[in-house]
ZAKE-308550 format. One record per residue (C-alpha): residue in three letters; y, x, z. Coordinates in steps of 0.1 Angstrom, whole numbers, padded with zeros to 4 digits, always signed. Each point is the difference from the previous one (the first is absolute). Example, Ala and Ser with C-alpha at 12.3 -4.5 7.8 and 13.67 -1.06 7.14 Angstrom:
Ala-0045+0123+0078
Ser+0034+0014-0007
END
This chain:
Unk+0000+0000+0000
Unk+0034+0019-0014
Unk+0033-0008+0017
Unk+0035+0004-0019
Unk+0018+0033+0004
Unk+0037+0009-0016
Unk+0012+0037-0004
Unk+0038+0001+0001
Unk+0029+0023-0001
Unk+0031-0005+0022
Unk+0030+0026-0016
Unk+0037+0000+0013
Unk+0025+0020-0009
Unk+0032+0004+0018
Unk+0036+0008-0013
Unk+0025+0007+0024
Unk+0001+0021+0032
Unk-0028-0010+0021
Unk-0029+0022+0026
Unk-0022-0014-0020
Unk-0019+0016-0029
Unk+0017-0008-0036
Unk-0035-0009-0010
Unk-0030-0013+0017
Unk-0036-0011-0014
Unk-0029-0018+0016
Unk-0034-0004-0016
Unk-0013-0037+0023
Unk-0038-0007-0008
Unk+0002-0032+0018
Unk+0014+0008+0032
Unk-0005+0039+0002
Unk+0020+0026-0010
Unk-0019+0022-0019
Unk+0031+0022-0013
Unk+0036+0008+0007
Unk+0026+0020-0018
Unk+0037+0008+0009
Unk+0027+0021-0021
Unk+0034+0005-0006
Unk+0012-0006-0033
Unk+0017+0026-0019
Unk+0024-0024-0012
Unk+0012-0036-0006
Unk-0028-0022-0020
Unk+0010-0022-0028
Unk-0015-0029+0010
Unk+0021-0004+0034
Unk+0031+0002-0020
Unk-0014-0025-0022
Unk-0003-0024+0029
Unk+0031+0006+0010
Unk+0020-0010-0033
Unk-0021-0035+0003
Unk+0007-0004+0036
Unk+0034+0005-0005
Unk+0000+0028+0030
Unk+0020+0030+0011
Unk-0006+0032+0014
Unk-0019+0003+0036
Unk-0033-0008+0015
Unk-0025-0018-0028
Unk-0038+0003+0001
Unk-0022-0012-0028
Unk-0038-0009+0006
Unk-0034-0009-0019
Unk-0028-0009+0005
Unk-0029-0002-0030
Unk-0040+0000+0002
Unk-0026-0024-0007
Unk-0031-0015+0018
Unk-0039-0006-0001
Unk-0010-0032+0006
Unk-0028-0014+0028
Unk-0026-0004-0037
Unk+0007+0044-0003
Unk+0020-0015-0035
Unk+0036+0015-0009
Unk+0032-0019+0012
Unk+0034+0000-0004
Unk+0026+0028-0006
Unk+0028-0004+0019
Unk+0034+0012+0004
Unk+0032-0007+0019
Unk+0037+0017+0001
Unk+0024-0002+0023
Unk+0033+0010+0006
Unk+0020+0004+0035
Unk-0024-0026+0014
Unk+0002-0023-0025
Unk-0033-0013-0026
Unk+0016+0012-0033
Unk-0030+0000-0025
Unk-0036-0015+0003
Unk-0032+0009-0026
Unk-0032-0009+0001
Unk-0032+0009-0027
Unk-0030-0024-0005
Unk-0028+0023-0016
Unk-0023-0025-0005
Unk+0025-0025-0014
Unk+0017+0027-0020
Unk+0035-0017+0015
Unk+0027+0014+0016
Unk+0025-0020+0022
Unk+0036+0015+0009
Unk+0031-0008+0016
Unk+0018+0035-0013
Unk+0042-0011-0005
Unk+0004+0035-0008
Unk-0018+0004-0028
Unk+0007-0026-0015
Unk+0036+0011+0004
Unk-0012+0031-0020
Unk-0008-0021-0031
Unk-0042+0014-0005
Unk-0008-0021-0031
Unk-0034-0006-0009
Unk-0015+0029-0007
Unk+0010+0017+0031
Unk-0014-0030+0016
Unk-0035+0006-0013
Unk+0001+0039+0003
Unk+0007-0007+0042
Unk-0032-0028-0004
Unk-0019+0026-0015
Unk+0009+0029+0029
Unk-0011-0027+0027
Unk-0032-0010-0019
Unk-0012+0034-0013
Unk+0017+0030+0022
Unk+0015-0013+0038
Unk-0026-0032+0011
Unk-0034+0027-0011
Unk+0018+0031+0017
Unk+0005-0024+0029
Unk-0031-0016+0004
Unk-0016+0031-0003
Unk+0019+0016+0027
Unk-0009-0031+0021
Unk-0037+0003-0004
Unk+0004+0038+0005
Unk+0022+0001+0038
Unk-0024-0034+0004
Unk-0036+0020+0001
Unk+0021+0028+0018
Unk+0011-0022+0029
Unk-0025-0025+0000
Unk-0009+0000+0035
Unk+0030-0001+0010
Unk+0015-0030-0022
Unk-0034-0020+0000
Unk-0007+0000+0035
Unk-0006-0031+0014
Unk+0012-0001+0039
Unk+0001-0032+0019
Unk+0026-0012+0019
Unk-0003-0002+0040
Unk+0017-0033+0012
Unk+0014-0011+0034
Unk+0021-0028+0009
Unk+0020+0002+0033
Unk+0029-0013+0021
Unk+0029+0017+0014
Unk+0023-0016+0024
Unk+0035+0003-0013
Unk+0030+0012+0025
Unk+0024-0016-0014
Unk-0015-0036+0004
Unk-0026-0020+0017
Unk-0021-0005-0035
Unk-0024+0025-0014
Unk-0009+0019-0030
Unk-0034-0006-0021
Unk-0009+0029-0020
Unk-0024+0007-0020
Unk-0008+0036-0017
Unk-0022+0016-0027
Unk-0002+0034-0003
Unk-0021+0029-0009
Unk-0004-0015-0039
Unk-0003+0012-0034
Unk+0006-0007-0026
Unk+0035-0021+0015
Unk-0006-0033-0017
Unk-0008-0027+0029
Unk+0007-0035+0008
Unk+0009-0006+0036
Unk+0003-0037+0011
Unk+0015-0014+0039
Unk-0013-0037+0004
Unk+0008-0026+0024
Unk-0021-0023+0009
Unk-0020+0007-0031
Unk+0033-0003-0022
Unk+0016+0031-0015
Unk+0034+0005+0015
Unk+0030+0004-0022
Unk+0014+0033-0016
Unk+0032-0005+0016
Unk-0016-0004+0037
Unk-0013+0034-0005
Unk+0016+0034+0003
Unk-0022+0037-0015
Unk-0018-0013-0030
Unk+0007+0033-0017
Unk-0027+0025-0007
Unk+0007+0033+0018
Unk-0012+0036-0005
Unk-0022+0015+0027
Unk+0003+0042+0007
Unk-0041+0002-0012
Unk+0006-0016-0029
Unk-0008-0037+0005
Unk+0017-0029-0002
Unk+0008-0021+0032
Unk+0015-0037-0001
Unk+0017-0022+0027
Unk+0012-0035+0004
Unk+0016-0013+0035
Unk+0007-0035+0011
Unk+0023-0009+0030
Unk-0013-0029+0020
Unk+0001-0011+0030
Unk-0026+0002+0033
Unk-0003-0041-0003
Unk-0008+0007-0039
Unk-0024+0025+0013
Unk-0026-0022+0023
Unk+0010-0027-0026
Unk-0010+0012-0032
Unk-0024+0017-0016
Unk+0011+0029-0018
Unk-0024+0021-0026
Unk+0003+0037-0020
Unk-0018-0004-0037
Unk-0004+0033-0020
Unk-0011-0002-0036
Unk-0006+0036-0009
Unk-0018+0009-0033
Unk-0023+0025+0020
Unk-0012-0029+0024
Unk-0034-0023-0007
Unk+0018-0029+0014
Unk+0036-0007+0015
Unk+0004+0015+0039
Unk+0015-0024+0025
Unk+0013+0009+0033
Unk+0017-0029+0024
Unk+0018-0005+0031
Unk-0012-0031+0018
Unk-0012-0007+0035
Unk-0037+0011-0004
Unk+0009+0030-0015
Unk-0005+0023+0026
Unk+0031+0027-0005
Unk+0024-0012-0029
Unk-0006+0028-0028
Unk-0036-0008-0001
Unk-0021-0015-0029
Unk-0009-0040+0019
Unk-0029-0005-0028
Unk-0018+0033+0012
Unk+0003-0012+0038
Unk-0012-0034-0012
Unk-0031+0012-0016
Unk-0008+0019+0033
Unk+0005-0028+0024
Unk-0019-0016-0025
Unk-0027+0030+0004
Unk-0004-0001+0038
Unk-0002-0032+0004
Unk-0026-0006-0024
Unk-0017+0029+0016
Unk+0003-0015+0037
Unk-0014-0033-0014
Unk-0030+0016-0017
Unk-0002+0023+0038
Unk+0000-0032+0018
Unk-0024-0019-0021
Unk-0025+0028+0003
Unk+0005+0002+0039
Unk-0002-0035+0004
Unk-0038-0004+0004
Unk-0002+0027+0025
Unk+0028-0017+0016
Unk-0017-0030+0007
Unk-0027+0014+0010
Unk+0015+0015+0029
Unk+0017-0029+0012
Unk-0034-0022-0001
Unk-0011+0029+0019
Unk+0021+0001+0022
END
């Protein structure tokens, strides 16, 4: 079973004074830096002056950046090529290259601004088709078998939902956290009373870098202590690693809030069958005894 993968290249360049580096490149495969270059240009580049004319800007600070690669999808099959520009913060020119379709899509003022007729239309067609999207996808497939157990490792997320009282107020905070996952695609879901609660309830929701590597995710809910012995409140995490979705709740027969109530069910569950089965087996010898005695 493949997985998609995407092999891109983050360049800015940097006119003005600045500490930072004129020029700076990062090869991403995925989420990992598998290069890095930095060096001060000699002198001015065209383009940025080029900008500048359509942006209508003078001297000082300005910093140009692009991003371009393309991406294997989750059947191993080619995807898109893709390219963005931008310029002082601003989305100036999109691209993007279907190989199988043989289509390209753009958004690219610029250039049109430049007046490419037709034929320079079909020669860029033909660089995408035949020379960038093969280079590409061949570098992709090259850093992917390289860093393979890296990128395609499969870690599963460790989940725990707790309270904290808060200081400023009698309520309390509901959180629940994932962490320890990769890849970082996860769906965390708060219910109450078996009903998801609303985005705008919620505070975190955003998907967080750990120092290892992983991924970790958060969401928090402020309630109240009445809420708390009132309602049933319930952690669900779809991850694409897990058999089946992991629930952890806080209710009352949850022993210590944090920990999973289905696993404490099935034990209770457990003993008592077991004490049942212990007391039918003792029960003859019981009796006995007390005719006995």
């Amino acid at each position: 079973m493949y997985s998609s993968h995407s092999l891109m290249v983050f360049a800015t360049y940097i006119a003005g004074q600045t500490q930072f580096p004129e020029f700076t490149l990062v090869l991403m495969l995925d989420d990992v830096e598998v290069m890095y270059y930095d060096s001060p240009f000699a002198k001015n580049g065209y383009r940025t002056f080029y900008l500048k004319d359509h942006q209508n800007c003078t001297d000082g600070l300005h910093v140009y950046q692009k991003r371009v690669g393309c991406e294997l999808l989750d059947n191993d099959q080619p995807g898109l090529f893709l390219s963005w520009d931008a310029f002082n913060g601003q989305n100036t020119e999109e691209f993007t290259f279907d190989v199988a379709k043989r289509t390209m899509q753009m958004n690219l003022p610029w250039m049109r601004i430049k007046g490419m007729g037709q034929m320079e239309w079909l020669h860029v067609k033909f660089l995408y088709e035949h020379v960038y999207h093969p280079v590409c996808m061949k570098a992709l497939r090259a850093f992917l078998e390289k860093e393979k157990n890296t990128v395609m490792r499969k870690l599963k997320p460790k989940v725990r939902l707790f309270r904290k009282p808060l200081t400023d107020s009698q309520g309390l905070q509901i959180s629940c956290l994932a962490t320890g996952f990769y890849p970082r695609h996860i769906n965390l879901t708060l219910f109450r009373d078996g009903q998801p609660v609303d985005d705008d309830q919620i505070t975190g929701r955003e998907i967080l870098p750990n120092g290892d590597g992983t991924y970790q995710m958060r969401k928090s809910l402020v309630i109240s202590e009445e809420e708390l012995h009132n309602t049933y409140y319930k952690c669900t995490a779809n991850y694409l690693n897990l058999d089946n979705k992991l629930d952890i709740c806080v209710k009352k027969k949850c022993f210590m809030v944090g920990h999973n109530c289905d696993r404490w069910d099935n034990v209770c569950t457990k003993l008592t069958y077991l004490c049942i089965k212990i007391v039918i087996y003792l029960s003859p010898a019981i009796l006995n005894c007390l005719i006995t005695f």
